[in-house]
LUMMIBA-227256 format. One line per field, with one value per residue (C-alpha): residue in one letter; residue number from 1; x, z, y. Coordinates in steps of 0.25 Angstrom, whole numbers, m for minus. Layout:
# residues N
aa	c(a;...)
i	c(NUM;...)
px	c(X;...)
pz	c(Z;...)
py	c(Y;...)
//
This chain:
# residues 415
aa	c(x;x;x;x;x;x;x;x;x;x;x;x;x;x;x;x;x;x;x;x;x;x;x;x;x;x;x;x;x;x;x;x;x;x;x;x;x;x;x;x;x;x;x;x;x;x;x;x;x;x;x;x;x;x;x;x;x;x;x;x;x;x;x;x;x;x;x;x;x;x;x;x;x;x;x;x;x;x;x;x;x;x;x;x;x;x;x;x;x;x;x;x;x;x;x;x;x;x;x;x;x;x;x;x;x;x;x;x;x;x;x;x;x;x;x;x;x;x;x;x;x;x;x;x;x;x;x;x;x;x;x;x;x;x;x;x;x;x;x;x;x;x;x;x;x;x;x;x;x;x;x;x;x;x;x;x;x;x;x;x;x;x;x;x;x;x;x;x;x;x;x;x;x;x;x;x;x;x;x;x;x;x;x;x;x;x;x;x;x;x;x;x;x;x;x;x;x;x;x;x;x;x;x;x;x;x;x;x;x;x;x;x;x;x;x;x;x;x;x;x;x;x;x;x;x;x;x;x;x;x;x;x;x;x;x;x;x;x;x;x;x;x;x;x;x;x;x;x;x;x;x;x;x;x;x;x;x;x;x;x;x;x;x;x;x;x;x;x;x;x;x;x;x;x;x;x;x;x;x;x;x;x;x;x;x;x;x;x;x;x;x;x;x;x;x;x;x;x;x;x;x;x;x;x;x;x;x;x;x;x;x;x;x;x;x;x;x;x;x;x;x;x;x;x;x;x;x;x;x;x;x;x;x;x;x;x;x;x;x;x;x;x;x;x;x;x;x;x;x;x;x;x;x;x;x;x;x;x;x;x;x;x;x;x;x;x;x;x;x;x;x;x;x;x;x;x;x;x;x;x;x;x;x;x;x;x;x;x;x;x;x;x;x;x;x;x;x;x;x;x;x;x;x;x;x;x;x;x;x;x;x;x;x;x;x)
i	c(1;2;3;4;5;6;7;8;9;10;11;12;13;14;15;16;17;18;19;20;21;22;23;24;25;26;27;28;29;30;31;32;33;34;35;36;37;38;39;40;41;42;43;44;45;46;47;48;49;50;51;52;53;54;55;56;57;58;59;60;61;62;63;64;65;66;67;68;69;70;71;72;73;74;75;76;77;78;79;80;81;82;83;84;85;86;87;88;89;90;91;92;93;94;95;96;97;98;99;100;101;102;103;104;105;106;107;108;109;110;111;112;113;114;115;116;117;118;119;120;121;122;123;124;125;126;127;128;129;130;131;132;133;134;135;136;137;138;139;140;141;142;143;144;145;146;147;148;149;150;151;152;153;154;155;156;157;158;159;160;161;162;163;164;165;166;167;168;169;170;171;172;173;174;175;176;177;178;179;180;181;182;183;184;185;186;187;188;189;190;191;192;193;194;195;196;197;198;199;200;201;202;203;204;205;206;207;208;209;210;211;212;213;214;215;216;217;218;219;220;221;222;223;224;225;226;227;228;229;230;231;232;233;234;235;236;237;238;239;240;241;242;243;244;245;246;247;248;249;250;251;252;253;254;255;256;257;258;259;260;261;262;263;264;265;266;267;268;269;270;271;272;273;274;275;276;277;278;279;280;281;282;283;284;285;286;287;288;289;290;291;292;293;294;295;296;297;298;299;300;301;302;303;304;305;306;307;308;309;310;311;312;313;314;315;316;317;318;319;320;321;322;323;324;325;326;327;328;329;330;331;332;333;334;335;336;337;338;339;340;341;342;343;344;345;346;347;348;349;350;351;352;353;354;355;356;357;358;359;360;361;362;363;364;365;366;367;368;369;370;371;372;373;374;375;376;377;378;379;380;381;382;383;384;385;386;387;388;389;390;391;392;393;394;395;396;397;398;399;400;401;402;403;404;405;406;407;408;409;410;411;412;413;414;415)
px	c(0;13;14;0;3;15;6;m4;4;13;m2;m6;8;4;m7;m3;5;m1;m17;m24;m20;m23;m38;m41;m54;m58;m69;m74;m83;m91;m99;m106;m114;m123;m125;m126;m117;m123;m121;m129;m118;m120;m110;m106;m97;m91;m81;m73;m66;m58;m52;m43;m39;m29;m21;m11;m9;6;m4;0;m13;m16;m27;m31;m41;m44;m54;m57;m65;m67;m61;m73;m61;m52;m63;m52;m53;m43;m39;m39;m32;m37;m29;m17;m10;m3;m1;10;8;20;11;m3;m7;m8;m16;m27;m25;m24;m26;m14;m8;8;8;13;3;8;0;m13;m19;m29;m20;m29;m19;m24;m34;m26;m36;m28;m25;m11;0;9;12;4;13;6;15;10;19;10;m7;m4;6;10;14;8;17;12;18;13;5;m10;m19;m30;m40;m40;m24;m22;m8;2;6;14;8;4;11;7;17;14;16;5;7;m4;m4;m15;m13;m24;m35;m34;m29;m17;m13;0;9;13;8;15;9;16;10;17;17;24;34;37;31;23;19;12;16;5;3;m12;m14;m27;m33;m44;m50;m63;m65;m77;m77;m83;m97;m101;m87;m82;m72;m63;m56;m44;m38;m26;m18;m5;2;16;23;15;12;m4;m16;m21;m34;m41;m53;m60;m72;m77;m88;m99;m106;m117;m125;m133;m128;m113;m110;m97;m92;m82;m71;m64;m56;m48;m40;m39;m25;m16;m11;m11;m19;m25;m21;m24;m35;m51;m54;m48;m53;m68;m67;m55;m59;m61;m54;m63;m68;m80;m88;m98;m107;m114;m125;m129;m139;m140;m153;m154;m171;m170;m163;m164;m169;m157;m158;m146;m147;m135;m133;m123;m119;m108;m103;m90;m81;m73;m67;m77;m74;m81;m72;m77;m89;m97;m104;m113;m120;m130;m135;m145;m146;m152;m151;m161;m160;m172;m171;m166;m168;m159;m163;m154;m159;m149;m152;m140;m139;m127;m124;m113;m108;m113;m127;m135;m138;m150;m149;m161;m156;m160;m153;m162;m158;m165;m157;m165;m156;m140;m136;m146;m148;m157;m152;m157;m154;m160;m155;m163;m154;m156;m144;m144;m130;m123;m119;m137;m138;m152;m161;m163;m154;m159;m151;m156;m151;m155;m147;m146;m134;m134;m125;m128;m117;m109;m97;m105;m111;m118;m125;m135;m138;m147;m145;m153;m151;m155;m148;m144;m136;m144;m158;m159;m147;m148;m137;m135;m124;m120;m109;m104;m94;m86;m81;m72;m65)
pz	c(0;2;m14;m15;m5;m11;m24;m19;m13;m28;m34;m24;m27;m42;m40;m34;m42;m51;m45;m53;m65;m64;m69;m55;m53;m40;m38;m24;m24;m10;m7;3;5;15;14;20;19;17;32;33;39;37;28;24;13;10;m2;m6;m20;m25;m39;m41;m56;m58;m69;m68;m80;m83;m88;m72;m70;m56;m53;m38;m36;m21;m14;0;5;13;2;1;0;11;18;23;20;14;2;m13;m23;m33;m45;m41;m55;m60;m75;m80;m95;m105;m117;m121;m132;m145;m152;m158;m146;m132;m124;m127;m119;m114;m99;m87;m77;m62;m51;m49;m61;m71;m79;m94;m104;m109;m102;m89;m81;m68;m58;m57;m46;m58;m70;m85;m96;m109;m118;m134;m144;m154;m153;m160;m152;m137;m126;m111;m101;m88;m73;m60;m48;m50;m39;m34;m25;m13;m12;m4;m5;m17;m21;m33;m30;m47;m56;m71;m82;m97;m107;m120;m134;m139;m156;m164;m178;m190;m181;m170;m155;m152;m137;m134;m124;m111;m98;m86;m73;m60;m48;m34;m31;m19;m18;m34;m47;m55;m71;m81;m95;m105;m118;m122;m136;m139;m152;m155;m170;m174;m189;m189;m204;m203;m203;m186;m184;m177;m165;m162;m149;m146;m134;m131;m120;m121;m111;m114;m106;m108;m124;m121;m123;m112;m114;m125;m131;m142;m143;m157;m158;m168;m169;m178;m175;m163;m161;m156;m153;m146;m146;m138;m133;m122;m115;m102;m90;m76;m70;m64;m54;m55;m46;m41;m28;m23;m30;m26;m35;m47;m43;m40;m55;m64;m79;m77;m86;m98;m112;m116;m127;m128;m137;m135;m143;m139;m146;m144;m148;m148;m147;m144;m141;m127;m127;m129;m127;m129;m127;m125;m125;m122;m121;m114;m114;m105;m104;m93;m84;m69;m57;m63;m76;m91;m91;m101;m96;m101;m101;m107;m106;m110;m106;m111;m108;m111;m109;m109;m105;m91;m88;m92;m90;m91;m90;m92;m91;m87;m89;m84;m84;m81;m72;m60;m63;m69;m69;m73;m71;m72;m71;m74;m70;m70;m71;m70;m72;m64;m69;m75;m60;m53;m59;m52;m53;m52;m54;m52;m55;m51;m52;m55;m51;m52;m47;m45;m30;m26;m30;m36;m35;m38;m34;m35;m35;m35;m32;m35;m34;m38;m44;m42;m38;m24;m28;m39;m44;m32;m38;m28;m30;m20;m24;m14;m18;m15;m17;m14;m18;m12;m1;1;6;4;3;3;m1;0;m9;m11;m19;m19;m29;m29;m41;m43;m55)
py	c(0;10;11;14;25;29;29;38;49;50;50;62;68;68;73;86;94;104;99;109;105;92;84;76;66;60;49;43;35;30;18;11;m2;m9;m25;m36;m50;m63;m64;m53;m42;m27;m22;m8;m5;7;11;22;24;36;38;49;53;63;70;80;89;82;68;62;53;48;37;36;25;20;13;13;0;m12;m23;m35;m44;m39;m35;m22;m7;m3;7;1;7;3;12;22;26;37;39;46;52;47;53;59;50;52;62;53;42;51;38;33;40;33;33;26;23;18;12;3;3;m5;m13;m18;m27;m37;m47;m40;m32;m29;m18;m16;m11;m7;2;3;10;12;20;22;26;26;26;14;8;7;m1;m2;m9;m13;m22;m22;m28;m33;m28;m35;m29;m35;m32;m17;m18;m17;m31;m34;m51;m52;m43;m40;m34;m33;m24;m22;m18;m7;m8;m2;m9;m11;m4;m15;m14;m24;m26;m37;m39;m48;m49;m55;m57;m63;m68;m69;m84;m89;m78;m80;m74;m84;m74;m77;m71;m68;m61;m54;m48;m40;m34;m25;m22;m15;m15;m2;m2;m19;m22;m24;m15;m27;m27;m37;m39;m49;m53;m64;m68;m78;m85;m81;m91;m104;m100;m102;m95;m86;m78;m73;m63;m60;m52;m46;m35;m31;m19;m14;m2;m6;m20;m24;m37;m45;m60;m61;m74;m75;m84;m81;m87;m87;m80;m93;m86;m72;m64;m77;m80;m64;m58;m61;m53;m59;m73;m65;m61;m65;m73;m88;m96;m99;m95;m86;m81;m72;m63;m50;m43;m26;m20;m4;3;17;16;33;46;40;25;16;m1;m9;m25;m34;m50;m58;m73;m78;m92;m97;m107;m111;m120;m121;m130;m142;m139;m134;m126;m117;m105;m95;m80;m75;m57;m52;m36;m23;m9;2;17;26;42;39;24;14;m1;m13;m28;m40;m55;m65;m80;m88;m101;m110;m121;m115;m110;m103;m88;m78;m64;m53;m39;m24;m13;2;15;28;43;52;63;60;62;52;37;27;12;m1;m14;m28;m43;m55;m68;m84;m92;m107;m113;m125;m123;m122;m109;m105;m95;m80;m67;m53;m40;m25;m13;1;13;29;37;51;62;69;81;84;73;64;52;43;30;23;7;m2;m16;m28;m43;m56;m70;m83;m76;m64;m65;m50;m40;m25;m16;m1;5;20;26;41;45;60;63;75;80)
//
């Protein structure tokens, strides 16, 4: 935690000089809760989020991004840093591409390459020498949320090649992660490659995306995607192909989080139709399908899985209605969810919400019968740059004969 200290006291120290000069945003956000536990304890939770975004007039960005809360999995309050970054300006980008801008950018930050989506203890360097061509080199410490301290446990390095050739977006490069494993470094090196192509002048103006990952060190396939996209006037569709891997080891033995929500291995396909109709000046309806089948490997070894949507979503004047339909089904049930969510803009600063799912759930572990969820609540702004939203949510499942909770939110923004 001393280095984030440290971090934060060079961050204010940027932040001084020449204060009038420079563009400064801050966002807290407030909230609090009432429930009760399956056990029936009283519970109150409170959260408090602060962004800070600041640049000085030398192109010197600096992210502040804190939350102050009791962790659900430590179950400690303590202070998260979420994102701490400064960014230091190497260019301005390029007259007809501004946002490729070169720059180094050091601290906790969102790192994006590939199929990597981690938060990172670490530098990003992305340096264009061309809008055609560039190079973004990154290394640090993955952070997992549960951890308060600075920990350098699993560690990612990579560097990407940017190339804009024939009209299409190529991405390359390798990517090494090592995890800390008793008192040694076990890596694993990899290669991704990505490609994006829309051909406008083509009948459907389709858009093809691609996405490979390698095993360098093993010569084996890793992960891959493809997803093509039509559209035509008020009709886009997407087919898409996926299949992905669970991490061996990295992350695993020190993140609930990524065990709560990290890609099983497995193999999907899935199709999407949207239809957008502009019925009048202020009547829109847009509905969307969608099919999903999976393939995977489940305790009781090869299973098929699949999903089927069914939404819609209609504005008129100040009312916007959205129904949805879900069916899943696979080794361990079956699913069936009716939902609706209402809204209703009294004026552009006050919206009424609310929202209703009844459930069917038919499980392998004796499981079955209905669930029901509704909550309700109001946006509006009490005083300028101060949004506040108030929920009331009620639900009743297999665990809770009747739950109530009370949620409020109250953000400041200044600028």
């Amino acid at each position: 935690m001393k280095l984030f200290q440290q971090f934060v006291l060079l961050s204010i120290f940027v932040l001084l000089p020449r204060f009038a000069y420079a563009i400064i945003s801050v966002q807290t956000t407030a909230s609090s809760g009432y429930y009760k536990d399956i056990n029936q304890q009283e519970h109150v939770s409170m959260f408090l989020n602060w962004r800070v975004n600041h640049i000085h007039q030398s192109g010197i960005e600096t992210v502040l991004d804190f939350g102050l809360d009791n962790n659900f999995i430590r179950d400690k309050w303590a202070i998260y840093p979420y994102q701490l970054y400064v960014t230091y300006p190497l260019s301005n980008g390029f007259a007809h591409a501004p946002f490729y801008r070169s720059r180094i950018q050091l601290g906790r930050q969102l790192l994006t390459e590939g199929f990597e989506l981690d938060v990172i203890d670490g530098a990003v360097i992305p340096y264009y020498f061309t809008p055609e061509f560039g190079i973004k080199i990154f290394a640090g410490g993955v952070h997992i949320p549960e951890e308060t301290n600075l920990t350098f446990e699993d560690q990612i390095y990579g560097t990407s090649i940017f190339l804009k050739k024939w009209d299409t977006l190529i991405r390359f490069g390798p990517i090494i992660k090592q995890s800390k494993v008793n008192g040694g470094y076990n890596g694993t090196y990899q290669a991704f490659l990505s490609l994006a192509k829309t051909w406008d002048h083509l009948y459907l103006s389709p858009t093809l995306l691609l996405k490979d990952q390698w095993d360098i060190e093993y010569v084996k396939h890793d992960q891959a995607l493809a997803e093509l996209q039509l559209s035509r006037k008020r009709n886009f569709l997407a087919l898409s192909y996926t299949s992905r891997r669970l991490e061996s080891n990295f992350l695993k033995d020190r993140s609930f989080i990524f065990k709560l929500f990290s890609i099983s291995a497995g193999k999907t396909a899935s199709i999407s139709y949207l239809y957008d109709w502009p019925i009048q000046d202020n009547v829109r309806l847009q509905i969307n399908a969608k099919a999903m089948k999976v393939d995977y490997i489940s305790p009781k070894g090869e299973e098929t899985g699949d999903k089927e949507e069914l939404s819609a979503n209609l504005w008129f004047d100040k009312i916007n209605i959205a129904p949805v339909i879900t069916r899943i089904s696979s080794y361990g049930g079956e699913l069936w969810d009716f939902g609706c969510v209402f809204k209703y803009a009294f004026n552009p600063e006050m919206v009424l919400r609310v929202e209703g799912d009844a459930l069917w759930v038919d499980k392998i572990n004796g499981i079955k019968g209905w669930a029901y969820n509704v909550r309700s609540g109001l946006d509006f702004d009490i005083l300028p740059r101060f949004r506040t939203n108030l929920l009331v949510e009620v639900q009743r499942n297999h665990l809770f004969e009747f739950d109530v909770r009370a949620i409020a939110y109250v953000t400041h923004f200044y600028y």
